[in-house]
N, C-alpha and C positions, 0 to 999 in steps of 0.2 A: 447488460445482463438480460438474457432472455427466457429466463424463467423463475420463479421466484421461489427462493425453497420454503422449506413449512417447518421446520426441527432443524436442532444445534448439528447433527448429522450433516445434512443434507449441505447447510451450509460448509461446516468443513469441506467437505468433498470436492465443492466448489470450489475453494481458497487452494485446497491440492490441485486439481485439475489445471491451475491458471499458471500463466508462464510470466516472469514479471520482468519488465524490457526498461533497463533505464537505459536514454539518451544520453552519455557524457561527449558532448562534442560529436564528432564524427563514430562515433563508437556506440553499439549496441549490444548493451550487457545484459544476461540473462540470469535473473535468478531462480528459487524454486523449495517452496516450502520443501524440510527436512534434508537438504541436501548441504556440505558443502559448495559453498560459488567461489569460487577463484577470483570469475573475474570482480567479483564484488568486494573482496577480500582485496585486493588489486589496486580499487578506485577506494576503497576505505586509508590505505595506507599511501597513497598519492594527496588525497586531500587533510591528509594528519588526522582522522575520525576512529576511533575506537568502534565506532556503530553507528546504525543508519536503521530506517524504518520508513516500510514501503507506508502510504495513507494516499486514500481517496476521499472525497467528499459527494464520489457519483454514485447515482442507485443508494441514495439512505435505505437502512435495514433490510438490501435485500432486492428492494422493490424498484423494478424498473419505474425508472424517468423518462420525461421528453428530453432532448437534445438540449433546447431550449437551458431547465432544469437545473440539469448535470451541468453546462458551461456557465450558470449562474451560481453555482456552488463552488464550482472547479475556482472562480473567479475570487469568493469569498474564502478560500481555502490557501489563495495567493496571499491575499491582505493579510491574513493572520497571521503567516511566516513573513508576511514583509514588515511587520508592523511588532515582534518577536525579534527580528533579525536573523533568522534560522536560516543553513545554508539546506539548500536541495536543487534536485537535480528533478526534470520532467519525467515520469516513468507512465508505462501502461504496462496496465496488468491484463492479458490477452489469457481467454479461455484455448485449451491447446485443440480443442474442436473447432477452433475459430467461430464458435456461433456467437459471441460477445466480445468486447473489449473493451475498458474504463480508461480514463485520465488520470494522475494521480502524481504525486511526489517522490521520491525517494530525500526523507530529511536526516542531515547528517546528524551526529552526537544528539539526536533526544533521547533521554533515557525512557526507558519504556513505561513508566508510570503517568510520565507527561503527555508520548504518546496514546495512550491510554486513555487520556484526558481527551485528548485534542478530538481523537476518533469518535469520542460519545459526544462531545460537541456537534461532530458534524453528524450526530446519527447512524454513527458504523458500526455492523455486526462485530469486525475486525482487522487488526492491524498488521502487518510481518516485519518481523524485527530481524536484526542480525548483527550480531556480534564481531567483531574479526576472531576468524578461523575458527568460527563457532557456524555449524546450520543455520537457514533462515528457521526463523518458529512464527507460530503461529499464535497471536494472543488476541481470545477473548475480549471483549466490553461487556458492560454487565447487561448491557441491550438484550446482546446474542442468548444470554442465558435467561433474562428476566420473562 
């Protein structure tokens, strides 16, 4: 992230603006807050999941990190779903200006209050959820508002 917002605004804008690319295999699915995703809807009912939820651990609140940081996070953010047993898929959420791009998860069946959880653990403004055959959305932590 290369710039750092200041207001709940700003942040939104942000989280809209981003294109979220999960990895399944050879295959590169795109999501995108408020929209139907097919192809996510697609990889949801392949791996039997009701729902899935984009999370990063890079850039806490906002604020750009070093390199360094982010893969020390990203790393602590592996342990917890490994140590949970939570099934995910590697994703990046790529700003469509390309002037940024995070590391991050796509984790199957957490429901959104856990995720929720998980995201103020690692210090995150916010999380994007999605349902099958429901829009991705965009959910707050109480970070982004407090």
């Amino acid at each position: 992230m290369s710039r750092s917002p200041t207001s709940l605004e700003q942040i939104r804008a942000l989280y809209l603006d981003t294109d979220y690319l999960v990895l399944d295999g050879k295959r590169r699915l795109t999501a995108r807050v408020g929209r139907l995703n097919p192809e996510i809807d697609a990889l949801l009912e392949r791996r039997g999941a009701a729902e899935a939820v984009f999370v990063t651990a890079w850039n806490p609140r906002s604020q750009p990190r070093s390199q360094a940081d982010n893969d020390a996070a990203h790393a602590r953010l592996l342990e917890i779903l490994e140590d949970e047993d939570l099934e995910f898929l590697p994703h990046e959420g790529r700003a469509r200006g390309g002037d940024w791009a995070e590391q991050g998860v796509l984790i199957f069946d957490l429901p959104p209050l856990d995720a929720l959880a998980l995201a103020e653990h690692l210090q995150q403004n916010a999380i994007v959820w999605q349902a099958l055959g429901q829009p991705a959305q965009l959910l707050f932590t109480r970070l982004a508002v407090a």
